[in-house]
N, C-alpha and C positions, 0 to 999 in steps of 0.2 A: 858449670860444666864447660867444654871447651868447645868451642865452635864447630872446632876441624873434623869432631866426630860424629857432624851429621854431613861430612862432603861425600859426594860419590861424582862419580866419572859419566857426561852423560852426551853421547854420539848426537851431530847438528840436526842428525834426521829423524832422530826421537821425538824430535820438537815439532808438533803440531800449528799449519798456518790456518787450517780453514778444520769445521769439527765434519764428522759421517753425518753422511744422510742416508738412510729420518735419523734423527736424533740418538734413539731409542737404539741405533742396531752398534752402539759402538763399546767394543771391550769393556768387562768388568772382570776385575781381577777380583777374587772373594778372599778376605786372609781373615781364617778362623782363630780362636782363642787360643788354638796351639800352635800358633802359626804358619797351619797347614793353608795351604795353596790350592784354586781351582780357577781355570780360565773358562767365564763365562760372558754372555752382553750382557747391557743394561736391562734389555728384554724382560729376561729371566729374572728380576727384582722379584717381584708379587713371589713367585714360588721361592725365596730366600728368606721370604718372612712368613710369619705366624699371624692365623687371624689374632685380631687385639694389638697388636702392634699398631704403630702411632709414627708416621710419619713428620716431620717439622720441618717447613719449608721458610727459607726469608724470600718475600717476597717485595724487598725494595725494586724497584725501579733502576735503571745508569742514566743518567744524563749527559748528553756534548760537557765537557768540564777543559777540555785543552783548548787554552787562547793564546794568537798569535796576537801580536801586538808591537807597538813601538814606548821606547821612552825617549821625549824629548828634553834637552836640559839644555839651554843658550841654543847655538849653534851644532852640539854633539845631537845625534841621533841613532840609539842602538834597539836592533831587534828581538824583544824579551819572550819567550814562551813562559807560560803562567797553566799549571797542571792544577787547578781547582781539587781541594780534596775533603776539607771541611768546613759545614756551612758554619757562623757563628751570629749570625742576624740578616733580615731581610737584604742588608744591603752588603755583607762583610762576611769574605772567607780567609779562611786557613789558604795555604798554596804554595805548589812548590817552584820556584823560578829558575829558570833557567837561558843567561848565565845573571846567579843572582849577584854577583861580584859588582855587576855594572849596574845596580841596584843603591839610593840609598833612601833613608825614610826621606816622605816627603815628595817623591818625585810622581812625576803620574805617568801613567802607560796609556794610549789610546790603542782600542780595536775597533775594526770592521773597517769596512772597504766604501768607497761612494757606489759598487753595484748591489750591497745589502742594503744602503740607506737606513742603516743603524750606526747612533753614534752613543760610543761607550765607552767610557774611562776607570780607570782604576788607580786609586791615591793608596803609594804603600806607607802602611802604618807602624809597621815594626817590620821586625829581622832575627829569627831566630837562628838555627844549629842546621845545617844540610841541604840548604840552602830554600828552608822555610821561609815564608812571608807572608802579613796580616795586612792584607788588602781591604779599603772602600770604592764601592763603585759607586757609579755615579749615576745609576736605576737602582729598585729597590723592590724586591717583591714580586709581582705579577709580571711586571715592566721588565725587571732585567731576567727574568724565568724567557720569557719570549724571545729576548734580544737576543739571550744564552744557546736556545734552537736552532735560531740564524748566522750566529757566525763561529759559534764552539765547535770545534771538534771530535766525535765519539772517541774515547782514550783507550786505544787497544792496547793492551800488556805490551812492555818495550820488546820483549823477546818475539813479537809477533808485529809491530811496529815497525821496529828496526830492518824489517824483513821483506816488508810490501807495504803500499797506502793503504788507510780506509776506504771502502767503498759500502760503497748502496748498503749487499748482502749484510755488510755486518752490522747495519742499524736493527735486524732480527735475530742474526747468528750471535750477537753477544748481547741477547736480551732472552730471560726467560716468560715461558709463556704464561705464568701465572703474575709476573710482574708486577706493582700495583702503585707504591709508595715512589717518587722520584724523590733523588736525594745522592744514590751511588755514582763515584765515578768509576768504580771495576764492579764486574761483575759477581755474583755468587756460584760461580761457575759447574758445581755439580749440579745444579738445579737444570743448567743449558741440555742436559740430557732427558727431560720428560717431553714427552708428547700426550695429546689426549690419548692414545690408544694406550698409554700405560699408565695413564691415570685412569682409565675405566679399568682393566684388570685390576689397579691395587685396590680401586674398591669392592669389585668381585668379590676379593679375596677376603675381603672384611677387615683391609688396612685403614685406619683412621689417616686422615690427614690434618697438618694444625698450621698456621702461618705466623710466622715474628718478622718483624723488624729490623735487620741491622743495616744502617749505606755506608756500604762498606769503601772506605780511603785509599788513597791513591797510595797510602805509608806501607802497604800489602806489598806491592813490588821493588819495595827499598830492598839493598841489599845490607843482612846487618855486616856490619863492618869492626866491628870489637872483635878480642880472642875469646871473649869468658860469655855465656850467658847472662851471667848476673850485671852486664855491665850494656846491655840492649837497654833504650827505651822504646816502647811501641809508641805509637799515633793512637790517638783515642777516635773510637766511633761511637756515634749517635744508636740505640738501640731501645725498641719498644717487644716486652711481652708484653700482655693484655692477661687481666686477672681472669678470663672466661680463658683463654687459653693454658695459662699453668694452673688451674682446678684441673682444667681437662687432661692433663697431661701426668697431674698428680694420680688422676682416677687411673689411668691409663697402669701405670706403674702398682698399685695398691690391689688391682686385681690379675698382676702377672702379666701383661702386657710388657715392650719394649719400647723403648723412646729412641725414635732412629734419627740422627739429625743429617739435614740433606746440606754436606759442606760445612767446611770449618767456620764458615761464620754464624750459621745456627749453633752451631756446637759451644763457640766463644761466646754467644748473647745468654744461652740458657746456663752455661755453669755460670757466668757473670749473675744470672739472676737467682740459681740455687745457692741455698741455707746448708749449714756444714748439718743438720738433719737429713739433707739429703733431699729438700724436699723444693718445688721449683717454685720462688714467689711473681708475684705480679714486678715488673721493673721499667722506668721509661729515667733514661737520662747518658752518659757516657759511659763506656769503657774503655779500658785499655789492658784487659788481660792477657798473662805473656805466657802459656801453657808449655813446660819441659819436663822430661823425665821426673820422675817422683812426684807430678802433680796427683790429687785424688779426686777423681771425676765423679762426680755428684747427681748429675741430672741425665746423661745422656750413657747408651747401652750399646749404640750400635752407629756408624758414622760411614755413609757414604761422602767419598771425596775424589778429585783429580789427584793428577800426579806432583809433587810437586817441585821447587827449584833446589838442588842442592844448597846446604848453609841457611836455609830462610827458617824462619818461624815456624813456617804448615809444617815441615819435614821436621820439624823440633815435635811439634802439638800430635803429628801421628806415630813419632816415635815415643812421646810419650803414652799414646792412646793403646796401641800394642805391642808396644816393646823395639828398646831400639833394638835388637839383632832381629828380631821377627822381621823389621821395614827394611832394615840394610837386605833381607834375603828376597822379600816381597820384591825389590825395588830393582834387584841384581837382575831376578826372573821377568819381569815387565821389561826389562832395556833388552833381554836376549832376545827375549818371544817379539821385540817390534811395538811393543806399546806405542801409544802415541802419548806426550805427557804435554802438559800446562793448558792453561783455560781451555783451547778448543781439543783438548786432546779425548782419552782413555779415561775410565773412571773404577774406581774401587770402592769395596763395600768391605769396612775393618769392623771386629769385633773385638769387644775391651781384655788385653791379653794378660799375660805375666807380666809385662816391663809396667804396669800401672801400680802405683804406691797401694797398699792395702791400709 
C-alpha cells in the first residue's frame, strides 16, 4: 500500500508538550465498530467495558538511553549523540548515532563529565542503514546499568524534544505507574494515563487486569521513509508473555470476555505471540511485526491508544485495527474538537471495525 494514504494535516498546537493532570482526566475519543464516534475521558474506561473483560498492560520500564559523547581519532575531535535503542548483551547495544557519517568501526566515543566521575566508553562495531550502530562499552551489566543513570539522558519523543529540554517532571510524567521491567527507551504511552483511582474502579468493575513485556525501541519514532508499505523494515523488540498470562487471557476469551490491549505495543507483543487458531501462546524472544490494512487480528478485541504521527506505522496498525476511513474520520474529528495527540497527549479506545481482513 502506499504510504501517502495514511498522511493527514496536523496543526503545531495539536501536539501535546506536557500530559493532564491527574492523569486520568484527559480525552478519550471512543470509535465503535461502526465507526461511530463519542467524546469521552479516560475516567470513564471501567464503564466502556464489561465485567470479564481483561485488560493487558506492558509493563516495561524507560531507562536514560540518550548519550552525549565525543569521538576522538588523532588530533580530530567530534561530538556524537548515541540514542541507545536495543540491548544485545550485557555490554553491547543496538543505536542510533548521530551524526553517524563521522562515525567509523573501530573508533571509540567517551562519555560523562569529570563532575559525574564516571568514565565510560563506547567501541563501535559495526554500521548499519539510518544511521544505525552496534556499540561495545566499556562497563557491562550492573556497572554500566548505574553509570547509564548518571549521565544518560530520559529520551523524550523528538516531537516533544525538539520543543523544550527534559526536566525533573518527566523522569515520572514519561513513566507509567505500573512500570516494572527496565529495558525501554520510549515509553508505552497509553498506559501514561492510569492512575490508582482507575485502577480501583476497573477492578470494581470486575475488569481483569494482565502484564507483558515489550521495551519498546527508539526505531518507534523513525520516520518511514519508503512510498510502498511493503518496502518498511521495522527494528525488532525484545518481548515477554509468560504461559500463566496467555492461559489467562485464553480463559478470558473462551468464556466471552474481551482482550483489551492498553497501546500498540501490547497489541504488537500478543498478535506476535497468537497462533493463526486464534489462540495466544506463551512467547519470550524478538519481534518485528509490521501491522497494515488486511492484517487478521488474532488475539486482541479491543485497543486503547494515543494519537498518532501521520505516515508512521501506529496510524498504519490502527488503520488497520478499524478501518482506514473509520481513522481518517476519527482523526479529522480529534484535530477539530482540540485533541491533544502523541505520547503526552489525548487517548482513544478503538474497537475491531470493517477495515480488518475477515
Amino acid at each position: 500500500m502506499r504510504v501517502d494514504l495514511f498522511d493527514f494535516d496536523l496543526p503545531e498546537e495539536n501536539i501535546a508538550l506536557r500530559p493532564v493532570e491527574p492523569r486520568d482526566q484527559a480525552r478519550f475519543l471512543v470509535v465503535g465498530p461502526q465507526g461511530d464516534l463519542q467524546d469521552k475521558h479516560v475516567l470513564d474506561l471501567p464503564m466502556l467495558l464489561q465485567p470479564g473483560d481483561a485488560l493487558v498492560f506492558n509493563n516495561t520500564k524507560v531507562i536514560p538511553s540518550r548519550l552525549y559523547g565525543y569521538r576522538i581519532r588523532a588530533e580530530a575531535k567530534a561530538r556524537v549523540e548515541l540514542m541507545l535503542h536495543k540491548r544485545q548483551s550485557p555490554d553491547s547495544w543496538l543505536a542510533f548515532a548521530r551524526p553517524a557519517k563521522k562515525l567509523n568501526i573501530g573508533d571509540v566515543i567517551s562519555f560523562g563529565t569529570e563532575e559525574s566521575d564516571i568514565s565510560l566508553s563506547a567501541t563501535v562495531v559495526s554500521k548499519g542503514e539510518g544511521g544505525e550502530v552496534s556499540v561495545q562499552f566499556s562497563l557491562s551489566g550492573p556497572e554500566f546499568d548505574q553509570a547509564l543513570m548518571k549521565i544518560a539522558e530520559l529520551p523524550l519523543p523528538p516531537y516533544i524534544a525538539g520543543k523544550r529540554p527534559t526536566d525533573g517532571k518527566d523522569s515520572t510524567d514519561y513513566q507509567t505507574i505500573y512500570a516494572k521491567h527496565e529495558g525501554a527507551v520510549a515509553a508505552p504511552t497509553a498506559g501514561l494515563h492510569f492512575t490508582d483511582r482507575l485502577m480501583a474502579d476497573l477492578a470494581a468493575r470486575g475488569i481483569e487486569k494482565h502484564f507483558v513485556t515489550l521495551h519498546v525501541g527508539a526505531g518507534t519514532f523513525l520516520p518511514v521513509k519508503v512510498e510502498e508499505t511493503s518496502e518498511h523494515r521495522m527494528h525488532s523488540e525484545w518481548g515477554e508473555v509468560s504461559p500463566e498470562t496467555a492461559e489467562a487471557l485464553n480463559a478470558v476469551r473462551k468464556r466471552g470476555g474481551r482482550v483489551v490491549a492498553v497501546g500498540t505495543t501490547a497489541l504488537r507483543l500478543l498478535e506476535s505471540a497468537a497462533s493463526d487458531d486464534d489462540r495466544i501462546q506463551a512467547f519470550s524472544g524478538d519481534t518485528a511485526i509490521f501491522i497494515t490494512p488486511g492484517y487478521r487480528f488474532k488475539a486482541v478485541d479491543i485497543l486503547m491508544t494515543n494519537f498518532h504521527l501521520p505516515k508512521s506505522t501506529l496510524f498504519m496498525l490502527v488503520s488497520a485495527f478499524s478501518g482506514m476511513e473509520t481513522m481518517q474520520k476519527a482523526y479529522a474529528h480529534a484535530i477539530a474538537n482540540g485533541y491533544r495527540f502523541y505520547s503526552y497527549g489525548d487517548s482513544s479506545l478503538l474497537f475491531r471495525g470493517a477495515g480488518e481482513a475477515l
